[in-house]
C-alpha positions in Angstrom: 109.1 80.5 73.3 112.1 80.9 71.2 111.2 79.0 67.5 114.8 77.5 66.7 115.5 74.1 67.5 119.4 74.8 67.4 119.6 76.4 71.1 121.3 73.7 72.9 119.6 72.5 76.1 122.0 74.4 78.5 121.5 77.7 77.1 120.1 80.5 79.0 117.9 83.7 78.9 116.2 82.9 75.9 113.1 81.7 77.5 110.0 84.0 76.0 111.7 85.6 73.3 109.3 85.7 70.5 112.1 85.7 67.3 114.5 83.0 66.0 118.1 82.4 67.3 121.1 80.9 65.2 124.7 81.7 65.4 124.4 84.6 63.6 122.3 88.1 62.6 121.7 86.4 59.0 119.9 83.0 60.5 118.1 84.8 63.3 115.0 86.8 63.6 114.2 89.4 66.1 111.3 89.7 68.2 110.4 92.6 70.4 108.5 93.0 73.6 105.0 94.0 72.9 104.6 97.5 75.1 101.1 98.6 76.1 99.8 100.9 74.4 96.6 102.3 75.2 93.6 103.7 73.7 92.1 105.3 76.2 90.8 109.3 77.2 93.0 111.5 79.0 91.8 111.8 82.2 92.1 114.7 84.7 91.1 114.8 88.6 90.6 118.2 90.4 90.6 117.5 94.1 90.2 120.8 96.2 90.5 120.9 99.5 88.1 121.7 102.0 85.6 122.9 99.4 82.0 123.4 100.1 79.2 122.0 98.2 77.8 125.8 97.6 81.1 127.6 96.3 81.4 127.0 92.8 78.9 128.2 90.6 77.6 125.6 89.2 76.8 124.8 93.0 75.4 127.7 94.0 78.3 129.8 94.7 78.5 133.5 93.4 82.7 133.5 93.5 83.9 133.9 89.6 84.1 130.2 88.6 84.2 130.5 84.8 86.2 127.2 83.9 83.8 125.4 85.8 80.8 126.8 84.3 81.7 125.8 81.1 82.5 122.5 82.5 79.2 121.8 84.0 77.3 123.6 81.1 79.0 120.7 78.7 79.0 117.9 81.3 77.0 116.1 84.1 76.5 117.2 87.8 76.2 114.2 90.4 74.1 116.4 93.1 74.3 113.6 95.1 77.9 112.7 95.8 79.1 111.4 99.0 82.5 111.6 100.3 84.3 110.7 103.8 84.0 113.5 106.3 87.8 114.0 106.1 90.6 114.9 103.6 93.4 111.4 104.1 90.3 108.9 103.9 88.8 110.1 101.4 92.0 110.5 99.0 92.4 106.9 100.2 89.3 106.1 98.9 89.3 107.5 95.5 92.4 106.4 94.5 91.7 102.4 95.3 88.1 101.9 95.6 88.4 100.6 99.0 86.7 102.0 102.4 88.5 104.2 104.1 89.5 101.9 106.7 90.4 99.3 104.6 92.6 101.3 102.7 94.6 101.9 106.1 92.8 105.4 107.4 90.6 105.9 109.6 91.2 109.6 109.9 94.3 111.8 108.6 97.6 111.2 108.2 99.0 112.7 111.4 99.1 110.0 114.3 99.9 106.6 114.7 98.0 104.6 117.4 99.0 101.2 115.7 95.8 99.9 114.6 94.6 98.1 110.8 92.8 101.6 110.0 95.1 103.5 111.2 98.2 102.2 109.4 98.5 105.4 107.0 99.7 103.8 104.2 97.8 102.3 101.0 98.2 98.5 101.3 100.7 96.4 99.5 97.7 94.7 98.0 95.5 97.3 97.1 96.3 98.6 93.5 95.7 102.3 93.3 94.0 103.9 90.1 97.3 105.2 88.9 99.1 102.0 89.1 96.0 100.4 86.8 96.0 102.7 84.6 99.8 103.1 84.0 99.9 99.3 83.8 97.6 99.3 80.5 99.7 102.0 79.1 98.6 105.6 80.8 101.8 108.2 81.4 100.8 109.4 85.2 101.2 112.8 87.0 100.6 114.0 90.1 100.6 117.8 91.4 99.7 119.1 95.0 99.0 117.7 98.3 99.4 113.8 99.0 98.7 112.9 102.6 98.9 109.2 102.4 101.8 108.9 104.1 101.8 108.9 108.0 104.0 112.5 108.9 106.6 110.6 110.5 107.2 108.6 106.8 107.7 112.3 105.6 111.5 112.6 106.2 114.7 112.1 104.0 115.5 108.9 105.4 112.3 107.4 105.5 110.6 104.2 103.6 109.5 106.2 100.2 106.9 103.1 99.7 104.0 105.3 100.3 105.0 108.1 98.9 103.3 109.2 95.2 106.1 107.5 92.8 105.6 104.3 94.7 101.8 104.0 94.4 101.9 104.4 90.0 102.9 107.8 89.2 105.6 108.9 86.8 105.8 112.3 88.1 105.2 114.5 90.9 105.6 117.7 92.9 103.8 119.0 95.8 103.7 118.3 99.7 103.2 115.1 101.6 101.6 116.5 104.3 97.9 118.0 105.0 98.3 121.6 104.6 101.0 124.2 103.8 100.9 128.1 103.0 100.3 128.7 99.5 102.8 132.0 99.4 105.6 130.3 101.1 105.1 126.2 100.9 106.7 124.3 104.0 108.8 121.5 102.3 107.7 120.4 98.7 108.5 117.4 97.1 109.8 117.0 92.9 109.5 113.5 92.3 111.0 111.4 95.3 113.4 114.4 96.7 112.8 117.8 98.8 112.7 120.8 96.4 114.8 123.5 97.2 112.7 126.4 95.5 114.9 129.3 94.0 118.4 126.9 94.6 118.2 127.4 98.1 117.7 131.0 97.8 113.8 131.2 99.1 110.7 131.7 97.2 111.0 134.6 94.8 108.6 137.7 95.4 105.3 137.2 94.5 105.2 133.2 94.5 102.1 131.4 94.9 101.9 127.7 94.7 98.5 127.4 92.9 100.3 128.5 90.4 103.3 126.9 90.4 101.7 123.4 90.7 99.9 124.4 87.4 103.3 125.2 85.8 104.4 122.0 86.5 101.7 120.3 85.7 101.2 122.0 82.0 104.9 120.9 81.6 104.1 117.6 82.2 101.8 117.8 79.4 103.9 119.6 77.1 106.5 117.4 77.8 105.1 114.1 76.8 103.1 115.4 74.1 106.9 116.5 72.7 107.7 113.0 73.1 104.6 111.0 72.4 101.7 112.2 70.2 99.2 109.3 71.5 99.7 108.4 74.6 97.1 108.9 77.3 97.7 110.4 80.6 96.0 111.1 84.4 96.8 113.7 86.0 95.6 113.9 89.4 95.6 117.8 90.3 95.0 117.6 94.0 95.1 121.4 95.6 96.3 122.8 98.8 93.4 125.4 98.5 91.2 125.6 100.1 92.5 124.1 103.3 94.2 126.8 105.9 95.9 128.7 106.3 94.5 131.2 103.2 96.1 132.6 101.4 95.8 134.6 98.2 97.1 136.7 95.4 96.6 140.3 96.2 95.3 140.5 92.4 92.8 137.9 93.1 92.2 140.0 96.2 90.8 143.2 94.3 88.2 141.4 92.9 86.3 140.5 95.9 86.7 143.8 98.1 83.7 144.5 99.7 81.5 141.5 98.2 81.1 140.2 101.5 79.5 143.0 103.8 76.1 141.6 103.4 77.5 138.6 105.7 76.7 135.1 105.6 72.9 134.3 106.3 72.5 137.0 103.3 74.6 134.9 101.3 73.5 131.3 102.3 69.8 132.2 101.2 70.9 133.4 97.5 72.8 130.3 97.2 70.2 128.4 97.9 67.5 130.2 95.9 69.9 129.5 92.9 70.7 125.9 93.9 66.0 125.6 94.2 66.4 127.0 90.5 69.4 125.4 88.9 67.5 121.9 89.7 69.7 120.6 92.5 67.1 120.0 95.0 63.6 119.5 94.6 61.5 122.5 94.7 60.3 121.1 98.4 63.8 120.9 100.0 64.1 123.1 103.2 67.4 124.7 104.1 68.7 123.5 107.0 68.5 126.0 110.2 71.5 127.7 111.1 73.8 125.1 113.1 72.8 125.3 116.9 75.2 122.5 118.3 77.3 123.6 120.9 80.9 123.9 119.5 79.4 124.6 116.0 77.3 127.0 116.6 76.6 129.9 114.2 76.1 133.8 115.4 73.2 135.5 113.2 75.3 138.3 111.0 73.0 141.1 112.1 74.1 140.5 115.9 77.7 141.1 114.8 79.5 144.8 115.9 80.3 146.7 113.0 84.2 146.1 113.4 83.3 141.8 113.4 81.7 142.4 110.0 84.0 144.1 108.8 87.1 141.5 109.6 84.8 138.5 109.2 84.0 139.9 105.4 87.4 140.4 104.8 88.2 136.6 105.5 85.7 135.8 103.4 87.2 137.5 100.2 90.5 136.1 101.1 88.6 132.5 100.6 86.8 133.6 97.2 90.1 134.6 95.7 91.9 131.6 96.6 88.7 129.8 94.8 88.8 132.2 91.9 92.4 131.6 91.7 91.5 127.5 91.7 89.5 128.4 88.3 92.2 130.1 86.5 94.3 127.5 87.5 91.8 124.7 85.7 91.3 127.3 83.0 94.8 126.9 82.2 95.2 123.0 82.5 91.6 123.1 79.5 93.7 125.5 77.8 96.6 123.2 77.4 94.3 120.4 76.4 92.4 122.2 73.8 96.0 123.7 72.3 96.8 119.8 71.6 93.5 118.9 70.3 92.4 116.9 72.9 89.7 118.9 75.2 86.3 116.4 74.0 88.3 113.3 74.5 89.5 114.3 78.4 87.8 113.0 81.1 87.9 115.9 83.4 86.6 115.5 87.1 86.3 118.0 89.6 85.4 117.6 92.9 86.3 118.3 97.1 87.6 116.2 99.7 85.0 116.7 102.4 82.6 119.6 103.2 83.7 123.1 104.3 85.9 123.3 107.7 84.5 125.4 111.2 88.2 124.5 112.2 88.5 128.8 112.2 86.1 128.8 115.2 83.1 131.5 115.4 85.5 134.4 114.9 88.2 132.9 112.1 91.6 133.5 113.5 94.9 135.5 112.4 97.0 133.2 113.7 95.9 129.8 112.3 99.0 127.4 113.8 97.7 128.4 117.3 94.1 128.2 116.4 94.8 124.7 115.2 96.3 123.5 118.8 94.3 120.7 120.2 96.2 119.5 122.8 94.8 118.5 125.5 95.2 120.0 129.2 95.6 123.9 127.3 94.7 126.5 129.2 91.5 128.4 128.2 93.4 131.9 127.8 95.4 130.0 125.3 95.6 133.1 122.1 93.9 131.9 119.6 93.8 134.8 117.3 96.6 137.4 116.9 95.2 140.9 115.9 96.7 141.9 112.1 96.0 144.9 110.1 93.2 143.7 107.8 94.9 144.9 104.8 97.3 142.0 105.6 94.8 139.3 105.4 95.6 136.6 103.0 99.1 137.6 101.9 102.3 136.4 102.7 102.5 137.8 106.7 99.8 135.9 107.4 98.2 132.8 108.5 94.5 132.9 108.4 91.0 131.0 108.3 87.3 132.2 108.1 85.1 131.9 111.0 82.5 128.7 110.6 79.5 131.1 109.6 80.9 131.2 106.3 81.6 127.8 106.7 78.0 127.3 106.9 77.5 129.3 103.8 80.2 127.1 101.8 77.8 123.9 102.6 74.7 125.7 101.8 71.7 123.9 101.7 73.2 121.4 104.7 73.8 120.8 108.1 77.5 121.3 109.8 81.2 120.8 108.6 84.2 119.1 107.9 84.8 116.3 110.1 80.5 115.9 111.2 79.3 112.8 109.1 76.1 115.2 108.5 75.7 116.4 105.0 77.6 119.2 105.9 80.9 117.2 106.3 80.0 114.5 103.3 78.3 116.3 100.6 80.7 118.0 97.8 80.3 119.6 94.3 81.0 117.2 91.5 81.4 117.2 87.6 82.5 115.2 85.0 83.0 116.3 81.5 83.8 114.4 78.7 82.1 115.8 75.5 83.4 112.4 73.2 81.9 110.0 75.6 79.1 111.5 78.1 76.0 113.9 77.1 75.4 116.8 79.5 72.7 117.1 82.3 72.0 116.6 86.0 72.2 113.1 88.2 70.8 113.2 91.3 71.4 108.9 92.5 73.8 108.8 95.2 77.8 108.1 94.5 80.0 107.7 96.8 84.0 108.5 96.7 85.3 105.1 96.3 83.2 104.6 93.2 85.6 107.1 91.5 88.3 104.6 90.4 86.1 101.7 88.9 83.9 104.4 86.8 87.0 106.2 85.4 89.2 102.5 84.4 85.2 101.3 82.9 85.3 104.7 80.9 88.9 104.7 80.1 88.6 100.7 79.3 91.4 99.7 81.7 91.1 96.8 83.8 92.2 97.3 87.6 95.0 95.3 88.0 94.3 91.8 89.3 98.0 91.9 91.6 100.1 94.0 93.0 103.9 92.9 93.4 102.9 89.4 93.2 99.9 89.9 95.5 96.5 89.0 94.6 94.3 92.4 94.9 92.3 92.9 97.7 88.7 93.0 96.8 87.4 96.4 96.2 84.5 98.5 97.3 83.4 100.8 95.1 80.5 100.2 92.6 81.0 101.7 88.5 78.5 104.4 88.2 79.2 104.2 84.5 75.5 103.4 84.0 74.5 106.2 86.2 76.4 108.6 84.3 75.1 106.9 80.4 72.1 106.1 81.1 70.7 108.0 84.4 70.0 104.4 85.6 69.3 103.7 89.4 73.0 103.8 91.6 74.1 100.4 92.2 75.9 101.8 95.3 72.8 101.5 97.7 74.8 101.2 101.5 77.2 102.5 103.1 78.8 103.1 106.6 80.8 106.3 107.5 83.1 106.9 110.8 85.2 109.4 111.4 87.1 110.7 115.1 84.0 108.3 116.2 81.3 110.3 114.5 79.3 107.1 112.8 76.9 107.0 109.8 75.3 104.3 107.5 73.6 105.2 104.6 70.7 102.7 103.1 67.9 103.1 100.2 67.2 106.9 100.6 67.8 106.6 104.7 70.2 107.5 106.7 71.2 107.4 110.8 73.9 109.1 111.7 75.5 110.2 115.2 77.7 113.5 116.2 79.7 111.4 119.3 80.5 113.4 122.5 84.5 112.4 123.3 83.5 110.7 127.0 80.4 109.4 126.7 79.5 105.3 124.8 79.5 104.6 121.6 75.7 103.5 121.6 72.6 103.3 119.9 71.1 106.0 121.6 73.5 108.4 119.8 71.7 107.9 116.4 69.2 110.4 114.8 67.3 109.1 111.5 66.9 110.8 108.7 64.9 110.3 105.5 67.4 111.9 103.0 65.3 111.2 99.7 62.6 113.4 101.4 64.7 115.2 103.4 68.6 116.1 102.1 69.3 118.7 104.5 68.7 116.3 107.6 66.1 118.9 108.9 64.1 116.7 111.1 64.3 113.5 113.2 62.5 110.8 112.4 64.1 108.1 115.1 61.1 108.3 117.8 58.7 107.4 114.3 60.6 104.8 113.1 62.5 103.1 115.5 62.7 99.4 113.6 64.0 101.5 110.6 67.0 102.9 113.2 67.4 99.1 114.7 67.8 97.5 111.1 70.4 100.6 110.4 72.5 100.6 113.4 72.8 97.2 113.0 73.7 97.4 109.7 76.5 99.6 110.8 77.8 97.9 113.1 78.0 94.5 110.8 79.5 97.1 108.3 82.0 98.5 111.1 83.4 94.8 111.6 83.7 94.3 107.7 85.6 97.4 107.0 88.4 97.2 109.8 86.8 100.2 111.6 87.1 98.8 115.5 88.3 99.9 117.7 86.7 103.3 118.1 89.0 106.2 118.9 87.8 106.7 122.3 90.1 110.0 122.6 92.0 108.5 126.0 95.6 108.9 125.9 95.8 106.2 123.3 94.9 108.2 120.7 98.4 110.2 120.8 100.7 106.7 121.1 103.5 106.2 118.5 105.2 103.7 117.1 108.0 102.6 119.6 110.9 102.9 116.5 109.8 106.1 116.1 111.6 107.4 119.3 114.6 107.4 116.9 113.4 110.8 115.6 114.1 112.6 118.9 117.7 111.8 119.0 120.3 114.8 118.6 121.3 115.7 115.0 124.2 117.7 113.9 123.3 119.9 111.3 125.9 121.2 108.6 125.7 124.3 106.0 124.2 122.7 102.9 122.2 120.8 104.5 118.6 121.2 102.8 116.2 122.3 105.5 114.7 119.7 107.5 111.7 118.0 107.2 108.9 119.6 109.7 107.7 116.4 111.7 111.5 115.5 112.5 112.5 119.0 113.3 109.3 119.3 115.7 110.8 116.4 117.9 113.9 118.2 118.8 111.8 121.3 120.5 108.5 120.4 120.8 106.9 120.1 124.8 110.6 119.8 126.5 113.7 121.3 127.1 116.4 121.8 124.2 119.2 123.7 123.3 120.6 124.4 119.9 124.6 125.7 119.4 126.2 127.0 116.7 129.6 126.7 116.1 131.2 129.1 113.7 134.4 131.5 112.7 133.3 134.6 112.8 135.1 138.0 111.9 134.4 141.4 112.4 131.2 142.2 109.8 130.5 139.0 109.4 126.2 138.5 109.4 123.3 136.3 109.1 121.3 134.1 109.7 122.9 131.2 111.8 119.2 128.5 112.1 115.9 129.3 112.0 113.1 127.5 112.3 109.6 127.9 111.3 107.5 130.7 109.8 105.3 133.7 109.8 103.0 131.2 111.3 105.3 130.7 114.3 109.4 130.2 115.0 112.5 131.3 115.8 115.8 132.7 114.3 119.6 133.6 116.1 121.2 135.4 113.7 124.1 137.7 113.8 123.9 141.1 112.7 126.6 144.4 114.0 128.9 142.2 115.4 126.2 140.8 118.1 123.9 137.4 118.4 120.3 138.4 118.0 117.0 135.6 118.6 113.8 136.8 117.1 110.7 134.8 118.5 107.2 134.4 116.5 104.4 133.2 118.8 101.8 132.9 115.9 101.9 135.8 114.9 103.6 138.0 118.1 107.3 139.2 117.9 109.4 138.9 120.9 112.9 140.0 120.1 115.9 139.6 122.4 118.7 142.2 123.2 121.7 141.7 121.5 124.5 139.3 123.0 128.3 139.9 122.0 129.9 137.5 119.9 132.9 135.9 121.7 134.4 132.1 121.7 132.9 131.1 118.3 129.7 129.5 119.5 125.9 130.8 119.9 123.8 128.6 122.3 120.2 128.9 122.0 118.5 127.0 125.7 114.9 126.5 125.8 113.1 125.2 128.9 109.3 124.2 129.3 107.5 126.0 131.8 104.1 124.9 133.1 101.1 126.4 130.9 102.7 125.5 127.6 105.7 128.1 127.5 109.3 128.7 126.6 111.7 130.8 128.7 115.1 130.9 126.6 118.3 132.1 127.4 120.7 133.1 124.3 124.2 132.9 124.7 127.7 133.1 123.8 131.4 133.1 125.1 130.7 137.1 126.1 127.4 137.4 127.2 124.0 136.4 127.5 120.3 137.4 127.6 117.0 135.9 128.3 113.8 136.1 126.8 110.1 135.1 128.0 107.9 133.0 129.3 106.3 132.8 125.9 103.8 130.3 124.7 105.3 127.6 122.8 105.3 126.7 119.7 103.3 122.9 119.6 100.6 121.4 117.3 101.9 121.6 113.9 104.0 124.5 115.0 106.2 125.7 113.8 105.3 124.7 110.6 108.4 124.7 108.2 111.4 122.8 109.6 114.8 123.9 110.3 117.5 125.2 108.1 121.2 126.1 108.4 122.6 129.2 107.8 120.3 131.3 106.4 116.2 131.5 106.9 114.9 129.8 103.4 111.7 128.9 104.6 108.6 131.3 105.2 110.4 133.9 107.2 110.3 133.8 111.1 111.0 138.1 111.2 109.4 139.8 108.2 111.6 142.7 109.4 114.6 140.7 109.2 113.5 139.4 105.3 112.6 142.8 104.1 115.7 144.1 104.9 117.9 141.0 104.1 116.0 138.1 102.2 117.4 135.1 103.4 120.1 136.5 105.3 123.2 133.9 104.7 126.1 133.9 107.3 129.1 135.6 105.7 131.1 133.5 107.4 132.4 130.0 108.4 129.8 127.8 110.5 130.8 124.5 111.1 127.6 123.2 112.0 124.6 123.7 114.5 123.8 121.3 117.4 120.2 120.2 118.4 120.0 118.0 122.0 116.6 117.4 123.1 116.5 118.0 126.6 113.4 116.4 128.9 109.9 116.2 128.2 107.5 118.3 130.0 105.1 116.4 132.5 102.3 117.7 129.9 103.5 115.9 126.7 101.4 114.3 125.3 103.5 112.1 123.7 105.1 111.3 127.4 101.4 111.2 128.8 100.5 108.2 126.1 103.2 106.3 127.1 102.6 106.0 130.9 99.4 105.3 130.3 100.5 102.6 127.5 103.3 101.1 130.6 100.4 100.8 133.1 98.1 99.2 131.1 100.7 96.7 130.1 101.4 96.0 133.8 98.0 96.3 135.0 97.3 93.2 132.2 
């Protein structure tokens, strides 16, 4: 309240001020806002992708991990941390403290069947880590991948309310999205807008976004230490590595050539001898058997031909150069903090999202956008792996992922992968350094992720924020493990439930059931296997038929568990599973396109081509000489560019990997018509033509799944490059001359779309009810 008694009654907006008012500067006093200023460490989050519990070295791993060997030599390894078996729920997690599917996701950010877990954005009343901590005074950054928006919230015009400035950081760059190629990124984001890398001109030679997101995020440092000697900051540094497609630097390459030709089961037992004698594991732990399971099954190395081992090896380096390349990149960000003095009193974390990934199948794949279809009705001589000169592997022409046998070695001691609610899929390195505030050693009590955000505000001494926007804060689930890390006291976190694609777990007091579900058959108790995971952490053997009142009390417990946390109903993988949002339809109308326009974002562009008929038309002046690029759209992963080049219209067409070019058509009447039409088996015929000609090309397998990957641009091809050919010889290729714009129309679905499939089905239910 204002102290002067002269403000007459119907005075206004003086209400709070803390100073004196008269008529003048002489007989007043001022009074300033207090601003919150806090105290606090720095804190820094490393969030890999897809990162096995065995890679690093202080896990196991044999890859060059320096940074992090200096990290865990001066701080604490949790060897018992538990994360969701997938990468959007458990970001969810550790940035609230909520369960997965109460924080709004049941699985990743790319569907939509309209359910509370599967809403794909944080909710209004759950305040994130970032928010708390910039509330009590914390500057915030974020670098790298986000995916906590649902993709169809990815656009230019879409409700930014989930995006990373929304939910309590300051700054960031990165993607939205799940994955992108580390040599030529998709679509990146600087703050709330698309980033048009090199002014529009495409990535410069050489670029690889490991180590651009580190520039960035050293220059957030920099920057506010030039402004503001004191003030704390989080950075969350979540990487695209080591989620496909890999990719790395052919420096990082060097290092690891021929490291791998011993193969995987060679490997997996040094890691775990090393794991037995770092103190990870009791000295009684078993290493789980090479993964059996249909569909996950693992191929002994020594039954592999010469030439598998020799490819299979080489996939292998690409991954531990991408790792190696992680290190440097962590190297650099301790670098910066010990140049400002302020390495011992950082909180750094470091950590992965789930376990390793099999998604590269028991051969790994050259062509990772086709081996990533899951559609269903595909036929079984879909190509899944496009042949590439091995020297290629991992750079730029590429799109690439190991097979699951190394997968197998990533998760070293465990059980299965990515996506499994095994050990294999939950399990993941972790350490925490902070030399000012915690000694060094090994834990071994179980955490789990969403205990992240309440330990790091108790250690920071921030408060999670008791609103959000006027809305009282949903209660949260994560337990401190403050007291774990101090004092090696017993974890207070002593439950907890895991689903994921309908794969079920529940963790309780050193036991665990857990279930790997068959899509088609119930969701029932006969599905559980019990496991005695203080005895036994690599889930070797099955004690259910022993201890069947131990798996009654558990699957119950789940299922009470599965009812508190929003998890029903199950994804029974019928056609419901690919329904959208009825608004969303909007997305599939025609869009004129005009130069200057930046490229367009990948989950809108796929809706104007993908399973149907289209056509696109450019319309342009054109005079004799005149060249380049006119749209393209996608990638070295899979697209399609018309272009004009020696006074003729030209279509290059990527299937994953395999170029189909068309002859050339005769320019004439100043438009270039591109007309695609679905044919049955998931293919494209296309006919290219202009006011002089035409020309046809295919059948050729379409491009579907999260193909193609980058979206479409507008006179010239800034994205990864559909025709490497094309961008040796002319970069980006912009059209000399005048194009008015380019025209998409969506033509009809094809009786196969999913999209189409989920909707019928959604219509007869509603009239069958």
């Amino acid at each position: 309240m204002t102290s002067s008694s002269n403000i007459p009654d119907h005075a206004r907006g003086y209400d709070g001020f803390t100073g004196s008012i008269g008529r003048v500067f002489a007989e007043s006093r001022p009074g300033w806002p207090a601003e919150p200023r806090a105290k606090g460490p720095n804190i820094v989050v490393v969030l890999v992708d897809d990162l096995g519990y065995a890679d690093i070295g202080p896990f196991g791993g044999e890859i060059a991990t320096p940074t992090l060997d200096a990290l865990a030599a001066g701080g604490l390894r949790l060897t018992n941390y538990h994360t969701t078996p997938l990468c959007s729920p458990s970001r969810a997690a550790l940035l609230t403290g909520l369960n997965p599917h109460r924080a709004g996701f049941a699985f990743p950010a790319n569907s939509d069947p309209g359910y509370p877990a599967y809403s794909f954005q944080l909710p209004d009343n759950a305040p994130s880590l970032p928010e708390s901590l910039r509330a009590a005074g914390y500057a915030t950054f974020a670098v790298g991948k986000w995916h906590l928006t649902r993709d169809a919230a990815g656009h230019d015009a879409a409700d930014r309310s989930s995006w990373p400035l929304q939910r309590g950081f300051d700054r960031y760059f990165g993607s939205l999205e799940g994955l992108t190629n580390l040599h030529h990124p998709h679509r990146l984001i600087w703050d709330n807008s698309p980033y048009e890398v090199d002014a529009g001109g495409g990535y410069p030679e050489g670029y690889y976004l490991t180590d651009d997101l580190t520039d960035r995020a050293v220059r957030m440092i920099d920057t506010l230490r030039a402004s503001d000697p004191d003030k704390p900051f989080f950075l969350y540094f979540a990487h695209h590595a080591m989620h496909g497609p890999l990719g790395a630097k052919d420096t990082d390459l060097q290092h690891y050539r021929g490291r791998y030709a011993e193969g995987w089961d060679v490997i997996r037992e040094r890691r775990f001898a090393k794991q037995l004698a770092e103190g990870l594991f009791p000295p009684e732990t078993v290493l789980a058997p090479r993964n059996g399971e249909p569909g996950r099954d693992v191929r002994p190395w020594d039954e592999l031909s010469r030439e598998q081992q020799e490819l299979f090896a080489r996939y292998m380096e690409v991954y531990a150069a991408s790792l190696d390349n992680v290190d440097q990149s962590l190297g650099r960000i301790v670098d910066t903090l010990r140049k400002h003095g302020e390495l011992d009193n950082t909180i750094i974390v470091f950590t992965s999202d789930n376990g390793a990934t099999a998604e590269g199948g028991p051969e790994g794949t050259r062509s990772y956008f086709s081996q990533f279809v899951h559609v269903p009705g595909v036929p079984s001589t879909w190509e899944r792996d496009v042949e590439r000169e091995l020297d290629l592997l991992g750079g730029p022409r590429t799109t690439i992922h190991y097979p699951r046998g190394w997968a197998q070695a990533s998760n070293t001691p465990f059980r299965l992968f990515k996506f499994d609610t095994y050990a294999g899929g939950v399990r993941t390195p972790f350490i925490v350094h902070w030399p000012a505030g915690l000694d060094a050693g090994l834990r071994h009590q179980y955490v789990y992720v969403t205990d992240v955000a309440p330990t790091l505000l108790e250690l920071a001494g921030v408060d999670r924020l008791g609103d959000r926007q006027g809305v009282k804060a949903v209660e949260q689930d994560g337990v401190s493990a403050v007291p774990v890390l101090r004092e090696d006291a017993a974890s207070g976190h002593t439950t907890q439930y895991t689903e994921t694609g309908g794969n079920r777990g529940y963790y309780a007091d050193g036991w665990k059931i857990v279930t790997r579900h068959i899509p088609g058959k119930p969701f029932d108790d006969s599905e559980w296997e019990l496991y005695h995971v203080d005895s036994d952490p690599t889930e070797t053997t099955n004690v259910a038929a022993e201890h069947p009142e131990k798996l009654a009390e558990l699957a119950a417990a789940w299922e009470h568990a599965a009812w508190h946390n929003t998890v029903f109903p199950l994804n029974d993988h019928s056609p419901a599973n690919h329904l959208r949002r009825p608004a969303d339809a909007r997305l599939e109308r025609p869009v004129t396109l005009y130069p200057g326009t930046p490229l367009l974002e990948r989950y809108r562009s796929a809706q104007l081509v993908q399973f149907r008929n289209f056509t696109a038309e450019a319309t342009m002046d054109s005079e004799p000489g005149d060249r380049g690029v006119l749209f393209a759209h996608g990638d070295q992963g899979g697209g399609y560019v018309v272009y004009i080049e020696d006074g003729a219209a030209h279509l290059t067409y990527n299937a994953y990997g395999v170029l189909h070019r068309s002859g050339p058509v005769p320019l004439g009447g100043g438009t270039v018509r591109l007309s695609a039409t679905a044919l049955p088996d998931f293919q494209w015929s296309f006919v290219l033509e202009t006011g002089a000609g035409s020309t046809t090309l295919g059948p050729v397998a379409q491009l579907i799944g999260l193909a193609p990957f980058t979206g479409i641009s507008v006179g010239a091809d800034r994205g990864g490059p559909v025709d490497w050919d094309l961008h040796t010889r002319e970069a980006t290729f912009p059209y000399t001359g005048t194009l008015h714009h380019v025209r998409y129309e969506p033509g009809a679905q094809a009786d196969y779309d999913p999209k189409l499939i989920a909707r019928l089905w959604a219509e007869a239910e509603r009239v069958y009810d």
